[in-house]
C-alpha positions as CSV (number, residue, x, y, z in Angstrom):
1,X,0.0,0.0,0.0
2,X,1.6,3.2,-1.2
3,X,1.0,6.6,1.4
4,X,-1.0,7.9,-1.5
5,X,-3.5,5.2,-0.2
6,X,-3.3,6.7,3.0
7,X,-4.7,10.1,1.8
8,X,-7.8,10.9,4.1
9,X,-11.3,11.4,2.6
10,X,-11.3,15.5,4.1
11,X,-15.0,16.5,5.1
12,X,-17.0,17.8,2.2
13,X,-16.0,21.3,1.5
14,X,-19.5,23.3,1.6
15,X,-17.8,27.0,1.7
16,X,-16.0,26.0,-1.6
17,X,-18.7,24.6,-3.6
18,X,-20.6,27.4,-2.4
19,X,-17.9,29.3,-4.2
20,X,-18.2,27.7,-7.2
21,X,-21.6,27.8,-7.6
22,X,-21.5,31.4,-7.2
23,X,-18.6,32.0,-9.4
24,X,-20.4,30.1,-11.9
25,X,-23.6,32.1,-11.7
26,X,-21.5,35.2,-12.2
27,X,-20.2,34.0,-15.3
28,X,-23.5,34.0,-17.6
29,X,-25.9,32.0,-18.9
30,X,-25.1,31.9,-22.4
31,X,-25.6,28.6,-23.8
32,X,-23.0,28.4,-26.6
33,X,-20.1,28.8,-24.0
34,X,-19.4,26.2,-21.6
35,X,-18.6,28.2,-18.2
36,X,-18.4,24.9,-16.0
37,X,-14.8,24.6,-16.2
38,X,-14.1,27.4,-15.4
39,X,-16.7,27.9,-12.2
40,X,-15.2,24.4,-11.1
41,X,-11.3,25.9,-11.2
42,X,-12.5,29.7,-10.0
43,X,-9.8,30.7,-7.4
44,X,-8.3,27.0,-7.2
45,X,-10.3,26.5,-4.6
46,X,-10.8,22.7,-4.8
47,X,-7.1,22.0,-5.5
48,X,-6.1,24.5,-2.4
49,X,-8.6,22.8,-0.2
50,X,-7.0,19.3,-0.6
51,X,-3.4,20.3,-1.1
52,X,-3.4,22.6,2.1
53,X,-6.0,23.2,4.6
54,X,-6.1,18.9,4.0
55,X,-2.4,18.4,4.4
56,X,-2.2,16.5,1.0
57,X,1.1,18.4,0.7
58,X,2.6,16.4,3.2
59,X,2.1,12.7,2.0
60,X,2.6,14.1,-1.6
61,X,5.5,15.7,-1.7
62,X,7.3,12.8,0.0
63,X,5.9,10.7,-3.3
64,X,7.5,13.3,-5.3
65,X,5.0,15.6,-6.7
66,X,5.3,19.6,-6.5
67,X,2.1,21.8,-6.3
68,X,2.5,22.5,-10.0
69,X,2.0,18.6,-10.8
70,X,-0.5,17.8,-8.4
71,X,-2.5,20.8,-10.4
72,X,-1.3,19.0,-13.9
73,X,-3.4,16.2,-12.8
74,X,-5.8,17.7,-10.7
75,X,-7.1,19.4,-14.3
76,X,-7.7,16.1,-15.6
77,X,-10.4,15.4,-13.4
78,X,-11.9,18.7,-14.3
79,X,-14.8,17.0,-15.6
80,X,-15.5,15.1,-12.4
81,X,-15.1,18.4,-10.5
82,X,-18.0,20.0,-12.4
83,X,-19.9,16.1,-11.4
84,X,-19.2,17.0,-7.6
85,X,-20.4,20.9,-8.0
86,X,-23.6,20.0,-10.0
87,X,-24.6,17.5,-7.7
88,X,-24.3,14.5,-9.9
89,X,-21.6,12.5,-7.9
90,X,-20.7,12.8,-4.1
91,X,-17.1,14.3,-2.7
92,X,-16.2,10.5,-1.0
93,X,-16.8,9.5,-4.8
94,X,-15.1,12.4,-6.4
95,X,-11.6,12.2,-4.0
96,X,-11.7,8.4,-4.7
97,X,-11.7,9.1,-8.0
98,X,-8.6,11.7,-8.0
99,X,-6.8,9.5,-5.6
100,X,-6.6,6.4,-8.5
101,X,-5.2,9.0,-10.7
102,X,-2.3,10.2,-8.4
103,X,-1.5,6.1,-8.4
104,X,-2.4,5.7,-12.2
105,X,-0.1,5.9,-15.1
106,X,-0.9,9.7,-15.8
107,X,-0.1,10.6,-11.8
108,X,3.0,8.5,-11.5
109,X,4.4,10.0,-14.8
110,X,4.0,13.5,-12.9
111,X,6.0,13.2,-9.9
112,X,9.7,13.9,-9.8
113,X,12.1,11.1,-9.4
């Protein structure tokens, strides 16, 4: 079992998807641009959360990844970020998700040897 596995589930951020949600009813309604990406990455809110108030940092950074990789993956999961903000899949589900990526193929060709 790598440390990676070891990562805690944090609580459920509610101020941050609060956030979101806001920044991405600021952003417009206009149906032939996609604003959901961007809403889900407004302020790096969900990366910051996990990284530091969690203390990701810690266990990552002894597996070799910087801040600037764990975001280099983090944005391939975008699309399950905008699943968590709209409701359609739960934060245990979503961090779950991003944790088999930090111990896939894309996530172990990101860290530093």
């Amino acid at each position: 079992m790598s440390k990676v596995d070891k990562l805690p589930i944090p609580p459920e951020p509610v101020e941050v998807k609060k956030y979101i949600l806001e920044a991405k009813s600021m952003l417009g309604k206009e149906s032939d641009i996609d604003w959901e990406p961007l809403a889900a990455w407004a302020g790096n809110k969900i990366p910051s959360y996990l990284w530091k108030d969690c203390k990701w940092k810690n266990i990552l950074k002894a597996e070799g990844f910087t801040w600037q990789s764990f975001l280099r993956l983090l944005k391939y999961r975008t699309e399950d970020m905008i699943l968590w903000m709209n409701g359609h899949i739960t934060w245990v589900k979503f961090v779950e998700v991003f944790k088999k990526s930090i111990n896939g193929p894309l996530g172990q060709s990101l860290k530093r040897s």
